[in-house]
ROSE-4610 file (N, C-alpha, C; in Angstrom, 1 decimal, always signed):
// ROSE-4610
residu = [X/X/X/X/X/X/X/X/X/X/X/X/X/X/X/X/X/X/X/X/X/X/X/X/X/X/X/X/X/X/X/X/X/X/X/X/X/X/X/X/X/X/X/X/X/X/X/X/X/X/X/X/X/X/X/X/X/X/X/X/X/X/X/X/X/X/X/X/X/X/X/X/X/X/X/X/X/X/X/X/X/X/X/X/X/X/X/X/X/X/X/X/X/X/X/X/X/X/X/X/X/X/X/X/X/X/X/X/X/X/X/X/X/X/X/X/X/X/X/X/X/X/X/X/X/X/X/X/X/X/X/X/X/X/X/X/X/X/X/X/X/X/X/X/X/X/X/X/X/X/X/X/X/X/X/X/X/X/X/X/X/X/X/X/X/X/X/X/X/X/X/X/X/X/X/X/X/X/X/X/X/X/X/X/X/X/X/X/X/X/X/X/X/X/X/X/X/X/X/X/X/X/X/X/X/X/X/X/X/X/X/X/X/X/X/X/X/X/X/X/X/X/X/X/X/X/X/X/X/X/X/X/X/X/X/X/X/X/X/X/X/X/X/X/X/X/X/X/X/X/X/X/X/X/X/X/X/X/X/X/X/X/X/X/X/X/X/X/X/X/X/X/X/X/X/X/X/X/X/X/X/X/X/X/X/X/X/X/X/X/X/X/X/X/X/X/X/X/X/X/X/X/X/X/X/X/X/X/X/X/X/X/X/X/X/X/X/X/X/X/X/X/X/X/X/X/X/X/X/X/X/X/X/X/X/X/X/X/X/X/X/X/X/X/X/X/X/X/X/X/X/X/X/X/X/X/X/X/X/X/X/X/X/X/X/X/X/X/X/X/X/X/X/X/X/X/X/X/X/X/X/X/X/X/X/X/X/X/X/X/X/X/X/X/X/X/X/X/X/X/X/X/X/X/X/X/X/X/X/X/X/X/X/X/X/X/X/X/X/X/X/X/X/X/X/X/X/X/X/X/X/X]
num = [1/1/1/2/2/2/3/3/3/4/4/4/5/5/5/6/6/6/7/7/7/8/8/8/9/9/9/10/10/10/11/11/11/12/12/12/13/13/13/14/14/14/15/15/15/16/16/16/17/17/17/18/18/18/19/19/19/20/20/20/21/21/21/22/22/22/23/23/23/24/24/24/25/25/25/26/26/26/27/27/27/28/28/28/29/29/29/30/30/30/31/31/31/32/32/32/33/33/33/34/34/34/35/35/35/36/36/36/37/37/37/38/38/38/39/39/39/40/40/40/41/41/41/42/42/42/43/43/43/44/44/44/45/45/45/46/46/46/47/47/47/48/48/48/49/49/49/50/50/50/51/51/51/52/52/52/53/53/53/54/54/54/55/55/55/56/56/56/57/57/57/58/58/58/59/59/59/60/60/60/61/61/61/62/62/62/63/63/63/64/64/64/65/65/65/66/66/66/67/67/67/68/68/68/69/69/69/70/70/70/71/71/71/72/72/72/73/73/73/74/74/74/75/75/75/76/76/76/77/77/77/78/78/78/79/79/79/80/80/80/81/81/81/82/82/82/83/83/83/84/84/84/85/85/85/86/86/86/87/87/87/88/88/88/89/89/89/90/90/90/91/91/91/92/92/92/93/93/93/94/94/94/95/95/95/96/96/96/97/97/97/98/98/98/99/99/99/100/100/100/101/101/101/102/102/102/103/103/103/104/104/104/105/105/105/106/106/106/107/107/107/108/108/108/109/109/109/110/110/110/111/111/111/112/112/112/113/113/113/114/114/114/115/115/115/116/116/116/117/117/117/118/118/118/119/119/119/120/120/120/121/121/121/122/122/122/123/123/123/124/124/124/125/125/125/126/126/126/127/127/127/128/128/128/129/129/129/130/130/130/131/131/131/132/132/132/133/133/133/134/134/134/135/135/135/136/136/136/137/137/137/138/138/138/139/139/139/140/140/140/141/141/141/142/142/142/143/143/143/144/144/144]
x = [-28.9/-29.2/-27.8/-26.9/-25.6/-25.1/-25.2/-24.6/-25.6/-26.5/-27.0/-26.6/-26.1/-25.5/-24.2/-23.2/-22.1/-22.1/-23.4/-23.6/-23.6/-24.5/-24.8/-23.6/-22.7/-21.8/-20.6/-20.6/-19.6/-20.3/-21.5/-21.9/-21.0/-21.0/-20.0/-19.0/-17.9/-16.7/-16.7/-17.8/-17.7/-18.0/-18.8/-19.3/-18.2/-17.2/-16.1/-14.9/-15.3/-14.0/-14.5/-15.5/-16.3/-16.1/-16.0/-16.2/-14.8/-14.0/-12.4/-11.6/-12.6/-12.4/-12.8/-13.5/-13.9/-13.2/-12.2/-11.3/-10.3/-11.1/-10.2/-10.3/-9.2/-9.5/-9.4/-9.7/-9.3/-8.6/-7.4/-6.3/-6.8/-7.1/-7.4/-8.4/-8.8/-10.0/-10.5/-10.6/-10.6/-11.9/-13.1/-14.3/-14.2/-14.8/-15.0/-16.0/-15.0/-16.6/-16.3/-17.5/-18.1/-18.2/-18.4/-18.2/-19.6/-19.8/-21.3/-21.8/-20.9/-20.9/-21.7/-22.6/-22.8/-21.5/-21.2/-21.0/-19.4/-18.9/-17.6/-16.9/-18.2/-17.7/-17.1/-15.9/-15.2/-14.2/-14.1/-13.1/-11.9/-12.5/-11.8/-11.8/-11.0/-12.1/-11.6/-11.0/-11.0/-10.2/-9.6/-9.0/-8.3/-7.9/-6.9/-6.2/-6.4/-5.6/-5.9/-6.0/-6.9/-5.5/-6.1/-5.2/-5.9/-5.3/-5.6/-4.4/-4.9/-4.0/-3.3/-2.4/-2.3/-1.5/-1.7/-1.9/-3.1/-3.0/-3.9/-4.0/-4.9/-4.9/-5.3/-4.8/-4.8/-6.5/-7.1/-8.6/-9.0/-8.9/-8.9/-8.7/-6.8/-6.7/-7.1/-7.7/-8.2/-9.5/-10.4/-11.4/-11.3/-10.2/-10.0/-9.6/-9.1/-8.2/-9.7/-11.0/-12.2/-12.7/-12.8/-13.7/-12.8/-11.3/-10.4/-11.1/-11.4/-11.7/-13.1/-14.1/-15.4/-15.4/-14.5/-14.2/-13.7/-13.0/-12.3/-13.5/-14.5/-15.2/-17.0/-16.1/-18.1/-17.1/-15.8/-15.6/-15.9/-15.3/-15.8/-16.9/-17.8/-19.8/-20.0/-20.7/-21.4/-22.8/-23.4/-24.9/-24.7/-23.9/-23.8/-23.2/-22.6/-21.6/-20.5/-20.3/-19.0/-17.7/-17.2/-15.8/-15.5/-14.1/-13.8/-12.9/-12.6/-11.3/-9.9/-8.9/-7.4/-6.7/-5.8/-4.6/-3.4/-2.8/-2.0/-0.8/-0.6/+0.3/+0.3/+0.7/+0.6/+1.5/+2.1/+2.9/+2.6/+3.3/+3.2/+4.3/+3.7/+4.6/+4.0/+5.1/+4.7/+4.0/+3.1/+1.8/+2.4/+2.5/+2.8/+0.9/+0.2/-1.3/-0.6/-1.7/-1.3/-2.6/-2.7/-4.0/-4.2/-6.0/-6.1/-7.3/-7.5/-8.4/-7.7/-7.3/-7.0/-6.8/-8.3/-8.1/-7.2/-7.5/-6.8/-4.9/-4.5/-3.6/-2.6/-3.7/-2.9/-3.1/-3.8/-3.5/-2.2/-1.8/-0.7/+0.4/+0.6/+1.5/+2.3/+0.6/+0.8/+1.5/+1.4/+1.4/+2.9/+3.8/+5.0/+4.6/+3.7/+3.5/+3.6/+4.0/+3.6/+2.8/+2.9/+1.5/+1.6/+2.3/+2.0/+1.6/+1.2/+0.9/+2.1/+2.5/+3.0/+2.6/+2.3/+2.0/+1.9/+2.4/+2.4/+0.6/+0.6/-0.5/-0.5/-1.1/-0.8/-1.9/-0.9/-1.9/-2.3/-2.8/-3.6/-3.8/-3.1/-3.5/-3.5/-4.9/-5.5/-6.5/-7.0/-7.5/-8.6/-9.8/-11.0/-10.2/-10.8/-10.7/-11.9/-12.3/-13.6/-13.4/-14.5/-14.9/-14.9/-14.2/-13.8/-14.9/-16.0/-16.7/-16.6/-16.6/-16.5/-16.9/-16.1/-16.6/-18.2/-18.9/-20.2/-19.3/-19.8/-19.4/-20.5/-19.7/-20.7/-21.0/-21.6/-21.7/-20.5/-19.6/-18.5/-17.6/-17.8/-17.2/-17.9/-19.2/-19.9/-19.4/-19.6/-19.3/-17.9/-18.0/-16.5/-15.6]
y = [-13.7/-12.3/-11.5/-12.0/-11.7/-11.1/-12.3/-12.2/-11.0/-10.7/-9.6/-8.0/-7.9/-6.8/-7.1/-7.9/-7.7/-7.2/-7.7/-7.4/-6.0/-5.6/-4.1/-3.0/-3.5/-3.0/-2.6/-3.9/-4.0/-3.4/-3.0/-2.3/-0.8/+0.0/+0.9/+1.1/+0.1/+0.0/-0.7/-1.4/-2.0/-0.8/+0.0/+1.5/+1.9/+2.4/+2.9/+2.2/+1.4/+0.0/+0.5/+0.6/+0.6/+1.8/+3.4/+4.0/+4.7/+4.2/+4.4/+3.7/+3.0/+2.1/+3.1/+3.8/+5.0/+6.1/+6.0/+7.3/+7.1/+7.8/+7.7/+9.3/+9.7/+11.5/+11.4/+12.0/+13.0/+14.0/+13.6/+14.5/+15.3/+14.7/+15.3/+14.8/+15.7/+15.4/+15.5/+14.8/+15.5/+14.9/+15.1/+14.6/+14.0/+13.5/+12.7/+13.9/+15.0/+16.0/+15.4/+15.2/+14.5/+15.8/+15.7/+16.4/+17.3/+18.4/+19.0/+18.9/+18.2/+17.6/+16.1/+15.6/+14.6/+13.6/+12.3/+11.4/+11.7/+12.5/+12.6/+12.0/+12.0/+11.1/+12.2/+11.7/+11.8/+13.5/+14.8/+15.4/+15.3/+14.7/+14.1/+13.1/+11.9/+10.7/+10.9/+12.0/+12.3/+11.7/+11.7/+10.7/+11.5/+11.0/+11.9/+10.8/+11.1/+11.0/+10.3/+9.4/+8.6/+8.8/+9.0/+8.4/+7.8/+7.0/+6.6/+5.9/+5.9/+5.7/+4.2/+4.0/+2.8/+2.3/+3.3/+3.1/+2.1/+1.8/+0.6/-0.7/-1.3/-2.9/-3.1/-4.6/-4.9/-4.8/-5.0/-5.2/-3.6/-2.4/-1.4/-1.1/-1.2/-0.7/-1.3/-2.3/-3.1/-2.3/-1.8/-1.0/+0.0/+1.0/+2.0/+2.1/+0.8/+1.1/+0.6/+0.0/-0.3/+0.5/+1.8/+3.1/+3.6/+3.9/+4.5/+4.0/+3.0/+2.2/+2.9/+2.9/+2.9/+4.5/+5.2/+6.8/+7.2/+5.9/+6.1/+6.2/+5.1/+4.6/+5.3/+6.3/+7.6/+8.5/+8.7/+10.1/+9.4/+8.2/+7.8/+6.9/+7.4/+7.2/+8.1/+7.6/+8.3/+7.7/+8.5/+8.0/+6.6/+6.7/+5.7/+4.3/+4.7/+3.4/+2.9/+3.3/+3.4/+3.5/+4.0/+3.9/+3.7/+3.0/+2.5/+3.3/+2.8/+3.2/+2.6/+3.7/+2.2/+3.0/+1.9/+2.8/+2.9/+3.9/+3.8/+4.0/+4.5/+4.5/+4.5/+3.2/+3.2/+3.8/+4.4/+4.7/+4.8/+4.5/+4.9/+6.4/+7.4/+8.6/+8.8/+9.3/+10.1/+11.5/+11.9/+13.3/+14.0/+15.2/+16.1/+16.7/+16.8/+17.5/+18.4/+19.5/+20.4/+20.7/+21.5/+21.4/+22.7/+23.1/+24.2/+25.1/+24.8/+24.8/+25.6/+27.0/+27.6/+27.4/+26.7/+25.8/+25.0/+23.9/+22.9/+23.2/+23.9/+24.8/+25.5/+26.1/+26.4/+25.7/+24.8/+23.3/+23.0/+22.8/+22.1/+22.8/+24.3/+25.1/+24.4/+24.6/+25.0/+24.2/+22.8/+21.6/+21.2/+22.1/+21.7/+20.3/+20.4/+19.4/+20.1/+19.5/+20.1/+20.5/+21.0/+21.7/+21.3/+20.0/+19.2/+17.4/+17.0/+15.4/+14.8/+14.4/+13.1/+11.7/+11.0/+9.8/+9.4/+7.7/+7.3/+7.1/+7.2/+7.2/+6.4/+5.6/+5.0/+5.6/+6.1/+7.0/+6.1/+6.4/+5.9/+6.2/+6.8/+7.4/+7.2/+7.3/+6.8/+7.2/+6.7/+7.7/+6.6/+7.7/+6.8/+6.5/+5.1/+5.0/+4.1/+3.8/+3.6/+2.0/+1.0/-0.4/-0.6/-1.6/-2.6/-3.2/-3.1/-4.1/-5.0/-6.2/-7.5/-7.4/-7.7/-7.1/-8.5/-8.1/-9.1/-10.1/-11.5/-12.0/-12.2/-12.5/-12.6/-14.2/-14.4/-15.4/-16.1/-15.8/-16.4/-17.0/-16.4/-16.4/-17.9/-17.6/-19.0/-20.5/-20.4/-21.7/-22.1/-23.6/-24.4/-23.9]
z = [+25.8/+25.9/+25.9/+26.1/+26.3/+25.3/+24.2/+22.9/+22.0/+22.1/+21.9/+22.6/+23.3/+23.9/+23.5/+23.0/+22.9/+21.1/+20.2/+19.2/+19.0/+20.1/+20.3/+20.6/+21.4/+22.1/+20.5/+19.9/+18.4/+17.7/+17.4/+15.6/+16.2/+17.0/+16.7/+15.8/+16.9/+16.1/+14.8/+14.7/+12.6/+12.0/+12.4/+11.6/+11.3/+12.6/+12.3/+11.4/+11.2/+10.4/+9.0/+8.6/+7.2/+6.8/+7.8/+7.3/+7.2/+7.7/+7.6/+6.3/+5.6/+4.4/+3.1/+3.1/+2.7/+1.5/+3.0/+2.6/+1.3/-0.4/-1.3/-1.5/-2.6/-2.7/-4.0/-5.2/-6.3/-6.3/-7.0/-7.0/-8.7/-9.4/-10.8/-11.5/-12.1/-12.4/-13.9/-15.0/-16.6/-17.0/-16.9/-17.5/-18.7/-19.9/-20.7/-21.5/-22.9/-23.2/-25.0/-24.7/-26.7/-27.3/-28.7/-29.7/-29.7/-30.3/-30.6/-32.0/-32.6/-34.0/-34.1/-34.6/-34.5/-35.6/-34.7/-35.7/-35.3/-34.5/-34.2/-33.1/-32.1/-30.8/-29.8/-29.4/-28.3/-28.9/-28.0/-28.0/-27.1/-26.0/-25.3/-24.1/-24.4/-23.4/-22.0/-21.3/-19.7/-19.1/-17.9/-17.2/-15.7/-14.9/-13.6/-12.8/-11.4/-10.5/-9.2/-8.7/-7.5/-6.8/-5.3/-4.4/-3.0/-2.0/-0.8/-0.1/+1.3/+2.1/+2.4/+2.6/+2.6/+3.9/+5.4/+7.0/+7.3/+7.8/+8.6/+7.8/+9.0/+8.6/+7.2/+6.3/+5.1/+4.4/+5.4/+4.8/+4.7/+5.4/+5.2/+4.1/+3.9/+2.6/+1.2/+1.5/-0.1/+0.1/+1.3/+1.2/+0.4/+0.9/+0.2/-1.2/-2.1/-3.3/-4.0/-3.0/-3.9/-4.5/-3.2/-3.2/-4.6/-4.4/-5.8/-6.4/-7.0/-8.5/-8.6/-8.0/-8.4/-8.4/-8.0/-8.0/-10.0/-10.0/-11.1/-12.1/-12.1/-12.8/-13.0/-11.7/-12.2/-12.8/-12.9/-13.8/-15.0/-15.5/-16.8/-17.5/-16.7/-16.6/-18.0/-18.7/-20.0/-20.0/-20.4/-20.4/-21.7/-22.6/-23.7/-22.8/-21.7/-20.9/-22.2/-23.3/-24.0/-23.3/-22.1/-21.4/-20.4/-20.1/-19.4/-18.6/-17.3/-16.6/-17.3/-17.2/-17.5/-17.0/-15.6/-15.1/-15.9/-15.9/-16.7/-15.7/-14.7/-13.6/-12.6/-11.5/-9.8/-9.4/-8.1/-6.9/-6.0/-5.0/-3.5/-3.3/-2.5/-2.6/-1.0/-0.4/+1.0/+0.7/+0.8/+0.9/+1.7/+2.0/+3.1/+2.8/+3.7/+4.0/+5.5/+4.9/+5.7/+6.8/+7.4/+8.2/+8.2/+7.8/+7.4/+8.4/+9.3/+10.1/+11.0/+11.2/+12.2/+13.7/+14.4/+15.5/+16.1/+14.8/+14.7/+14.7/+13.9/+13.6/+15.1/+15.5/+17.0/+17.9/+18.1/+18.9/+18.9/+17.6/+17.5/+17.6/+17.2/+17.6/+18.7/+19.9/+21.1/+21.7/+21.3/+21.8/+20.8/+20.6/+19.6/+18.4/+18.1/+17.2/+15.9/+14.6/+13.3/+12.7/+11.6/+11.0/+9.8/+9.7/+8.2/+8.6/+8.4/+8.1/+6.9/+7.2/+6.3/+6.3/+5.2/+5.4/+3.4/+3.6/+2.6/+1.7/+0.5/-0.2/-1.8/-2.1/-3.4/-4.2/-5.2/-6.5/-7.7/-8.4/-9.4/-11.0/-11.2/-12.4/-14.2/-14.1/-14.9/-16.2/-17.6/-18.9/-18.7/-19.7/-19.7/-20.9/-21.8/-22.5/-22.8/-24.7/-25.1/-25.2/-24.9/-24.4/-25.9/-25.9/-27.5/-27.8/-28.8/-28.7/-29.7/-29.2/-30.4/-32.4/-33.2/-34.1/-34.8/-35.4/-35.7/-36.5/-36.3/-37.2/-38.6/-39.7/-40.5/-41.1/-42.0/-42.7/-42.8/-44.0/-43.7/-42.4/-41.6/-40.1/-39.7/-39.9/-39.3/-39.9/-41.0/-42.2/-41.9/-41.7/-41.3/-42.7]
């Protein structure tokens, strides 16, 4: 009975582990827009800017760089599923975020604290690009 209340007691703080794993943002954003021409395809295949934090423990941040990826990979969602994500550049850069919440804001006035955040973040940035598909082989291809 014990071990049932200490189960009880922990789903909190896993909620909170999971949902702190979460946190990726969109810095840029370029959709994927096809042609109104048939038979032309792509005007342009889209691409931006992932970022997340990379404070707290290691399993956290592989949380976070998951959420980047699958962030990456609905901008370049097509109903055809023709493209892909490809990073084309990582860094880590320190963010200054500012805090924009008035409240919040004179709290910290108050309390001599700052009114920017710094903290390090690893970016992502990345182009859809279109999925290679294997070319058919033919007859000849087969025959030794």
């Amino acid at each position: 009975m014990k071990t049932v209340g200490a189960a009880v007691s922990a789903l909190p703080l896993l909620s909170l582990l999971l949902l702190s794993g979460c946190v990726a943002e969109m810095v840029q954003k370029h959709p994927p827009r096809r042609s109104t021409v048939p038979g032309v395809g792509y005007i342009e295949l889209g691409g931006g800017d992932v970022r997340y934090s990379v404070d707290g423990w290691g399993i956290v941040v592989s949380m976070r760089r998951h959420r980047a990826l699958s962030k990456m990979r609905a901008v370049c969602k097509t109903k055809q599923k023709d493209l892909e994500p490809k990073i084309n550049d990582e860094y880590t850069h320190n963010d200054v975020d500012s805090i924009y919440s008035a409240d919040e804001l004179d709290v910290n006035l108050q309390h001599g604290l700052e009114q920017y955040h710094v903290a390090p973040y690893h970016h992502l940035v990345f182009d859809c690009k279109l999925i290679e598909k294997p070319a058919p082989k033919t007859a000849q291809d087969k025959k030794p």
